[in-house]
C-alpha positions as CSV (number, residue, x, y, z in Angstrom):
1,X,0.0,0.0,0.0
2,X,1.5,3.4,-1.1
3,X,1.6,5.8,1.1
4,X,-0.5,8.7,0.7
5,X,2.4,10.8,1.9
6,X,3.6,12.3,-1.5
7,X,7.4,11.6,-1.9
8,X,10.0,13.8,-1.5
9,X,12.8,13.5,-4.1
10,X,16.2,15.0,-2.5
11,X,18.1,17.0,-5.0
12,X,21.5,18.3,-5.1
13,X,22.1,21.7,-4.5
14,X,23.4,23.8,-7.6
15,X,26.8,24.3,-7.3
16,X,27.3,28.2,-6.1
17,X,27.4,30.2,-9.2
18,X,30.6,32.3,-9.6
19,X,30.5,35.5,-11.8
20,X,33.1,35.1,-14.3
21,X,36.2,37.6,-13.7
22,X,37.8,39.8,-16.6
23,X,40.8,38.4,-17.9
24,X,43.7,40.8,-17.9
25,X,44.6,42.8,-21.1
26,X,48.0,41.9,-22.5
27,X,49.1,44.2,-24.7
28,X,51.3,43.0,-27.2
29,X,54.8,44.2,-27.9
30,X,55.2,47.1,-29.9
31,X,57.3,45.7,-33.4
32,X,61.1,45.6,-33.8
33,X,61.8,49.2,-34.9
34,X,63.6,48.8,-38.5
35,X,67.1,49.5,-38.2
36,X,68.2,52.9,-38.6
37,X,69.9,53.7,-41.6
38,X,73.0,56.1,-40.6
39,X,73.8,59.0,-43.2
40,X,76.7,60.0,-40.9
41,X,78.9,57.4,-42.5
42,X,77.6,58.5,-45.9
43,X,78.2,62.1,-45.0
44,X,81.9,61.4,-44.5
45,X,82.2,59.4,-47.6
46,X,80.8,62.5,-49.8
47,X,83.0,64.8,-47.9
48,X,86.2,62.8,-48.4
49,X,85.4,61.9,-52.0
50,X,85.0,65.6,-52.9
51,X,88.4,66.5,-51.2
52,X,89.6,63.3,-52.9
53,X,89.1,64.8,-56.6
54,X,89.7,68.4,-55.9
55,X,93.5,67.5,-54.4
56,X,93.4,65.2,-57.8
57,X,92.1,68.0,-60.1
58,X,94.5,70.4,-58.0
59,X,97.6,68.2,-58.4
60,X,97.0,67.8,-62.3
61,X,96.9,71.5,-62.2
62,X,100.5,71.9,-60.5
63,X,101.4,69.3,-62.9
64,X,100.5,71.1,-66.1
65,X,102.0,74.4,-64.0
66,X,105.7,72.8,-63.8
67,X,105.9,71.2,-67.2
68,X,105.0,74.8,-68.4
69,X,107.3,76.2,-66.2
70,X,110.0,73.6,-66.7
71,X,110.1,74.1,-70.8
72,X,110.0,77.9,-70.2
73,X,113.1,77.7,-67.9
74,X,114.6,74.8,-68.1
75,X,114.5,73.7,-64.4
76,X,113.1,71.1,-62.5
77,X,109.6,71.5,-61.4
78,X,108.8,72.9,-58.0
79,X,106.4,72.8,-55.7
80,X,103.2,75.4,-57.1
81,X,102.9,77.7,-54.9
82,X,99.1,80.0,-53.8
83,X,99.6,83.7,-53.7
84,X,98.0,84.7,-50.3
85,X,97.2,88.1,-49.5
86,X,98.4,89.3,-46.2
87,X,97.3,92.7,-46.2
88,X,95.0,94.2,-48.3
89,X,95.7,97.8,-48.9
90,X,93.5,98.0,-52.2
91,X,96.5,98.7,-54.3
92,X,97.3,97.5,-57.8
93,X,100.8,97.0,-56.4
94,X,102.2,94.2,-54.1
95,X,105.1,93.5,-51.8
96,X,106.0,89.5,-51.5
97,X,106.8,88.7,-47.8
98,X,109.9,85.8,-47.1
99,X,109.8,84.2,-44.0
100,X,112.8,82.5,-43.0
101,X,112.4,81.0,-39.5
102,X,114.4,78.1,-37.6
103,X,117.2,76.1,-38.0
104,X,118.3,76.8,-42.1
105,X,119.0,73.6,-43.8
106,X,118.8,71.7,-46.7
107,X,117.1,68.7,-45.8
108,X,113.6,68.1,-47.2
109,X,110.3,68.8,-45.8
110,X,108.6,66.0,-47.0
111,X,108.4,63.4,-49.1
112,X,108.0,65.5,-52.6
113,X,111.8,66.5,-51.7
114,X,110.9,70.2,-51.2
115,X,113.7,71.9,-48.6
116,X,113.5,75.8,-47.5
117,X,116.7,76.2,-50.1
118,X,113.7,75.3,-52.5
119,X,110.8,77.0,-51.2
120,X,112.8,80.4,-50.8
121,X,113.5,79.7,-54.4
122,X,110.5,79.5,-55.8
123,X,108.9,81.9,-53.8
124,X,111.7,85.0,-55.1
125,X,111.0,83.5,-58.6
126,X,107.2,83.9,-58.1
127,X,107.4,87.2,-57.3
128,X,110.3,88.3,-59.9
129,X,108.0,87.5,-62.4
130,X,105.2,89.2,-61.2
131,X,105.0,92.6,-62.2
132,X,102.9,93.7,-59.9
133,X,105.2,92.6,-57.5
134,X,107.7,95.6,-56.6
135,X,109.8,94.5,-53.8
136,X,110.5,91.8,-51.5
137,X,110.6,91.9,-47.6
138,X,112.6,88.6,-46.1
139,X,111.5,88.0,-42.4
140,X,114.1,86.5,-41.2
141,X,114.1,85.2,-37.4
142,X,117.2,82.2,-37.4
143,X,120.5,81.2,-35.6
144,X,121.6,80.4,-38.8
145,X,122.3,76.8,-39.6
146,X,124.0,75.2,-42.9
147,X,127.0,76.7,-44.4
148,X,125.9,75.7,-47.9
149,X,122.0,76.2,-47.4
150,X,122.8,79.6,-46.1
151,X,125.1,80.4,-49.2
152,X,122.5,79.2,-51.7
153,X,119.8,81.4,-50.4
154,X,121.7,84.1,-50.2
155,X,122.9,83.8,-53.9
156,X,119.1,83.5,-54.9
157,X,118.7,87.0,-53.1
158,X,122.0,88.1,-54.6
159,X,120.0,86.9,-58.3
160,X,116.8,87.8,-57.5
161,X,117.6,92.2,-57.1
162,X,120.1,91.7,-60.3
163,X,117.9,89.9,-62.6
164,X,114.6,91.3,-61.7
165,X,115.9,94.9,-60.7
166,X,113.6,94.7,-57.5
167,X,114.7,95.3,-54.2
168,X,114.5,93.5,-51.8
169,X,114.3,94.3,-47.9
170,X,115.4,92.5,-44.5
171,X,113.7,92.5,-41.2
172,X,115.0,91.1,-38.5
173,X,113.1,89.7,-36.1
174,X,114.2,88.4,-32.3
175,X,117.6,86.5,-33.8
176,X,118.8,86.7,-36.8
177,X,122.7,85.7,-36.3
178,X,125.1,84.1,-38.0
179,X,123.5,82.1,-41.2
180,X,120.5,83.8,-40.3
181,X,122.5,87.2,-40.8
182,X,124.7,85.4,-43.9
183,X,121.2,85.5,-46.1
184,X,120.4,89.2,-44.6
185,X,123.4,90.5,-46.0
186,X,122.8,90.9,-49.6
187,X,119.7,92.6,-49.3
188,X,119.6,95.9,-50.1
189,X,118.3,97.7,-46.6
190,X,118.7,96.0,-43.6
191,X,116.0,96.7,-40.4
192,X,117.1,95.2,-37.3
193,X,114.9,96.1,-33.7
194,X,117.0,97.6,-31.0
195,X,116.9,94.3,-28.8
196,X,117.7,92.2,-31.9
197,X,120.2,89.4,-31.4
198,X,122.3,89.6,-34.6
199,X,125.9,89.4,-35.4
200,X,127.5,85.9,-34.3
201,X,130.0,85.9,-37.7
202,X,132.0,82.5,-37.8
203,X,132.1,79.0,-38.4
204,X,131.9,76.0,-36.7
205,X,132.4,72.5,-37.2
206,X,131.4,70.0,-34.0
207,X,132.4,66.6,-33.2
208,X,132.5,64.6,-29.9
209,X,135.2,62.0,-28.8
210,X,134.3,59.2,-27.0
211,X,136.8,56.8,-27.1
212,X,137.4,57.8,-23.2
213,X,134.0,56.0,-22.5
214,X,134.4,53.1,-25.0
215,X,137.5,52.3,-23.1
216,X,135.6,52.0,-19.6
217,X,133.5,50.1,-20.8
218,X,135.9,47.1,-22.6
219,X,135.1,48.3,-26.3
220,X,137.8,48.4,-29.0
221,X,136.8,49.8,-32.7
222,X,138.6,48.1,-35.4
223,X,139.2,50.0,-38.6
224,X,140.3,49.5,-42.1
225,X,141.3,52.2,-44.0
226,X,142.3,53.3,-47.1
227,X,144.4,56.1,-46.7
228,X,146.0,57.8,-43.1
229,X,143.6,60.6,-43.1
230,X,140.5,58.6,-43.9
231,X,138.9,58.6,-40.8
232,X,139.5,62.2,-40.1
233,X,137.4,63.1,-37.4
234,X,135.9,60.1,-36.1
235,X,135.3,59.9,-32.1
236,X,136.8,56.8,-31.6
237,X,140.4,57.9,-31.7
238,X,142.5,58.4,-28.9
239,X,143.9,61.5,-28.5
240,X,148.1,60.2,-29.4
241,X,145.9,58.9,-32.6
242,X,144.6,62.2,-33.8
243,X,147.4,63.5,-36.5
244,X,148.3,67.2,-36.3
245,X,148.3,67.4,-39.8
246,X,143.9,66.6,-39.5
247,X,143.7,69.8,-36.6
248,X,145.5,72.0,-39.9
249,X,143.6,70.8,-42.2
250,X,139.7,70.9,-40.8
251,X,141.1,74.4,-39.5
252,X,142.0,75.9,-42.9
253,X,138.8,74.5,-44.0
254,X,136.9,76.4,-41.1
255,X,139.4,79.5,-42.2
256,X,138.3,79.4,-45.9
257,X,134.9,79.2,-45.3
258,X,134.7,82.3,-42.5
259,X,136.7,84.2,-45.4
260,X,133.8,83.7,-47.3
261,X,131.1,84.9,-44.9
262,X,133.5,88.0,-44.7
263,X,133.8,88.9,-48.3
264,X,129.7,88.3,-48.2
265,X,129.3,90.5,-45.7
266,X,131.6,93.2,-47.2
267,X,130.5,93.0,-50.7
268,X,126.7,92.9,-49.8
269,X,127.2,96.4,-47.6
270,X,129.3,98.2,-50.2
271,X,126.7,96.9,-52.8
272,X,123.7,98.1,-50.8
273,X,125.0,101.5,-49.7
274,X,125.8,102.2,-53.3
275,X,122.6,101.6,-54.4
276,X,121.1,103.8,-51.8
277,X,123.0,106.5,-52.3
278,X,125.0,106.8,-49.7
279,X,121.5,106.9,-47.3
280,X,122.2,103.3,-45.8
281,X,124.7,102.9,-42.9
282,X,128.7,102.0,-44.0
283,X,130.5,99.0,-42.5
284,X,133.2,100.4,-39.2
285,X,136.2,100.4,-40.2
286,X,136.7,98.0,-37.3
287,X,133.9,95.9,-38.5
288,X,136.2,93.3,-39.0
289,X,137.2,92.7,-35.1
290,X,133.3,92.0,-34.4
291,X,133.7,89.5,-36.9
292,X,135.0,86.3,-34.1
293,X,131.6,85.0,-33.7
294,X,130.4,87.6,-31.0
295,X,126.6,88.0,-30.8
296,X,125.5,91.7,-31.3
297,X,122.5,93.5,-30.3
298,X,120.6,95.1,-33.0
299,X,121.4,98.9,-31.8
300,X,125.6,97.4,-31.6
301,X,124.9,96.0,-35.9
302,X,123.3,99.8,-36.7
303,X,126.7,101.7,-35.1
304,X,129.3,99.1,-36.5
305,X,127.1,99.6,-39.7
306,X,125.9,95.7,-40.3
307,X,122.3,97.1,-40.6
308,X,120.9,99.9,-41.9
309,X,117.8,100.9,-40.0
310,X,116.6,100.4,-36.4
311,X,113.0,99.4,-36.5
312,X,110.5,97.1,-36.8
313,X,108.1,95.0,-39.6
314,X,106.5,98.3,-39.9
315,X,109.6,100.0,-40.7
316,X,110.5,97.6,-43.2
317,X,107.3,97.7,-44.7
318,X,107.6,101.5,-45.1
319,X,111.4,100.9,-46.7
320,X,110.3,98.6,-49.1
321,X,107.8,100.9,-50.4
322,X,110.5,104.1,-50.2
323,X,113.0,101.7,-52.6
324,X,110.5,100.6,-55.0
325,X,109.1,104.0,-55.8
326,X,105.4,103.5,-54.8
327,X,103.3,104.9,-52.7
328,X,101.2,101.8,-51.4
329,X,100.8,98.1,-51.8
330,X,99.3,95.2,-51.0
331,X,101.8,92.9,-49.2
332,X,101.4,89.0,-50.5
333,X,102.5,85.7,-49.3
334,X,102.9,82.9,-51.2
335,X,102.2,79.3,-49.5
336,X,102.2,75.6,-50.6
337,X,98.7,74.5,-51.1
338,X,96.7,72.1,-49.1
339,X,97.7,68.5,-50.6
340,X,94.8,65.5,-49.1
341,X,97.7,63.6,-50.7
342,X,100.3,64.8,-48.6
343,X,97.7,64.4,-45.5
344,X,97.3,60.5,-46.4
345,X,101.4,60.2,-46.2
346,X,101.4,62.0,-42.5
347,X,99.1,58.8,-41.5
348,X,101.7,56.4,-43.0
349,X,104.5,57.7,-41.9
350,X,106.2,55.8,-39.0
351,X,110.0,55.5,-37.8
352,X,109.7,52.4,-34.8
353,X,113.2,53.2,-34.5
354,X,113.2,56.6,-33.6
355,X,113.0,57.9,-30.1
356,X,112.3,61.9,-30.2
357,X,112.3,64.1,-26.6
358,X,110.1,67.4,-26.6
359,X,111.9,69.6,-24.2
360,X,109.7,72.5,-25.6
361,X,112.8,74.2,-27.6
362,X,114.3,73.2,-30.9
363,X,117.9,72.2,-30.8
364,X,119.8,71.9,-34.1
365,X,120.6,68.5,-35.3
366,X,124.9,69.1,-35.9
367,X,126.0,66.7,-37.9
368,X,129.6,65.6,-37.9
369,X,131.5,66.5,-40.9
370,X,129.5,69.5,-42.1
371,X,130.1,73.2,-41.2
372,X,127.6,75.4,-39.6
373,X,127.0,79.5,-39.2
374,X,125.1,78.9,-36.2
375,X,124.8,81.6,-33.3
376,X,126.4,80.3,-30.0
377,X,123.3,80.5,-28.4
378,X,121.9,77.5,-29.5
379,X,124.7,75.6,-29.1
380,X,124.5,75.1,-25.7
C-alpha cells in the first residue's frame, strides 16, 4: 500500500554560481623598430670623395704648371705655390713677404723632396715674375744653420735684385745671427729692432770623442782604412791617434769658409750703400774685429754699420715701399697648397726606430762632418 504521503525526491544543490572575472589585457609588444639607416657614414664618404678629386684636379693643375714652367726655364719643377694676401691695402701693387724661420738647412720637408733652399727659391722666382710685385721683404728670425743652405739662399737673393731689378728688404726679427744674418746681407736695406740678437760671424764645425768611455766600458773599434787621413774626425780615436796634420787641415777648411762669410758680408754692404745712395749705414772700419763669432745687439749692428735701420716690420714695410718708388701696396704671401695627398702620407709615416724628446725648444741637429754658421746661443 502506497503511502499517501507524496514523496520527496532530494536534490543536489546547484553548485554556487561564480560570476566570471575579466581576464587581464596583455598588450602586445610594440614591433622591432627597423634598423636605422646612418647617413653620418655617408656624410663622411661624400665629404672625403669631394676633397679626394679636388686634391686630384689640383695636383693635375700643378702638374701642367711645372711642365710649363720647366720648358720655359729649363729647371726642374717645384712645388706650385698659392699667392695669399696678407694685407690688403686696395693697391694695384704688391710687396712679397719671405719668411725664414728656424734652423736653415737643406734637408727636405717631405716626401715631394721640397727643402726651405727650394721654397725660398720658388717663392723670389714667383714674385720676380710678377710685375705687380715691386719688392721683397725677407723675415728672417734664425740662428743660422747650414753653411751651404745659407750660401744658396743668399745667392738667390743676390739673383733675385740683379735679374729682376727689385729690391728687396730684410727684417730682422728676435735673432737673426750668424747664417741667419749670412742671407740678410745681400739685401739691399737691412732693419734690425733695438733688442735684436744679430751678429755671431763664424764657423763651426762640432764633433765629440768618446773613445774615453768606450774604453771604460771594454770596447775596442777596429778600422780598415784606405788612406792615413780617412777617418779624419771620427770619435773613436785616442787622442796620441789624432794626427796634427787633420787639426790643420779641418782648420784651414773652417778658415776658408769664414773668409767667405766675410767677403759676403763686405760686398753685400758696399753693394747696398751704393745703391742707396750713400743713405744706408757703411761697415766700421773695425767691422772686421766683431767679426770672431760675438753676438750683437741690433742697436751694436746699426753703429758698427751691419744694418741699416733700427725698427720694426712696420719700418721695413715703409722701406720697401720708399726703394721701390710706390706709394702703397698690397703685401702678399705665397704658400704651398693644401695637398689631401700629402695628409694621407702623414698617417703612413712611421720610424719604430726613432725615439724623439720634446723639451719645448728646438735644438739643431749638428752633424759631424759639415760646417755650420750657427749663433752660439743654441749651441749650448
Amino acid at each position: 500500500m502506497e503511502d499517501d504521503v507524496p514523496h520527496v525526491q532530494s536534490q543536489t544543490p546547484p553548485p554556487p554560481i561564480i560570476p566570471a572575472t575579466t581576464p587581464p589585457l596583455i598588450t602586445p609588444p610594440p614591433p622591432p623598430r627597423p634598423p636605422r639607416k646612418g647617413s653620418g657614414w655617408m656624410k663622411v664618404a661624400v665629404v672625403l670623395g669631394i676633397l679626394l678629386l679636388l686634391s686630384v684636379l689640383s695636383n693635375l693643375g700643378h702638374l701642367v704648371h711645372s711642365v710649363t714652367v720647366t720648358a720655359k726655364a729649363g729647371r726642374q719643377p717645384r712645388a706650385h705655390l698659392e699667392e695669399v694676401t696678407y694685407e690688403n691695402n686696395h693697391s694695384k701693387n704688391k710687396i712679397a713677404l719671405l719668411d725664414i724661420t728656424g734652423i736653415i738647412t737643406s734637408e727636405a720637408w717631405d716626401r715631394s723632396g721640397s727643402s726651405l733652399v727650394d721654397l725660398v727659391s720658388d717663392q723670389l722666382r714667383r714674385a720676380g715674375e710678377d710685375d705687380s710685385v715691386k719688392a721683397v721683404i725677407l723675415r728672417v728670425d734664425s740662428p743660422g744653420g747650414e753653411v751651404l743652405a745659407s750660401d744658396e739662399i743668399y745667392r738667390a737673393i743676390a739673383d733675385f735684385q740683379k735679374d729682376y731689378k727689385k729690391p728687396a728688404v730684410a727684417s730682422m726679427g728676435g735673432l737673426a745671427a750668424s747664417g741667419g744674418y749670412y742671407v740678410s746681407a745681400p739685401c739691399q736695406w737691412i732693419v734690425a729692432n733695438e733688442l735684436t740678437i744679430t751678429g755671431s760671424i763664424g764657423v763651426i764645425m762640432h764633433s765629440y770623442n768618446y773613445r774615453g768611455l768606450l774604453n771604460k766600458v771594454g770596447v775596442r773599434p777596429e778600422v780598415f782604412k784606405s788612406g792615413k787621413f780617412k777617418d779624419m774626425l771620427s770619435g773613436e780615436k785616442n787622442e796620441e791617434e789624432i794626427l796634427p796634420e787633420e787639426k790643420q787641415m779641418v782648420q784651414a777648411l773652417i778658415d776658408e769658409t769664414f773668409e767667405r762669410f766675410k767677403k759676403v758680408v763686405a760686398e753685400g754692404r758696399k753693394r747696398a750703400n751704393e745703391q742707396n745712395g750713400g743713405e744706408g749705414r757703411k761697415l766700421a772700419d773695425d767691422w772686421g774685429d766683431y767679426a770672431d763669432g760675438r753676438v750683437l745687439s741690433g742697436r751694436q749692428a746699426y753703429e758698427l754699420g751691419f744694418v741699416d735701420e733700427l725698427g720694426n716690420f712696420d719700418t721695413a714695410v715703409e722701406r720697401a715701399r720708399d726703394l721701390a718708388k710706390i706709394s702703397n701696396a698690397n703685401l702678399v704671401q705665397y704658400e704651398r697648397p693644401f695637398d689631401l695627398g700629402n695628409l694621407f702620407r702623414l698617417f703612413g709615416e712611421t720610424d719604430s726606430r726613432a725615439v724623439k724628446i720634446d723639451l719645448g725648444v728646438q735644438l739643431p741637429k749638428l752633424q759631424v762632418g759639415r760646417l755650420y754658421f750657427l749663433s752660439p746661443t743654441v749651441l749650448h
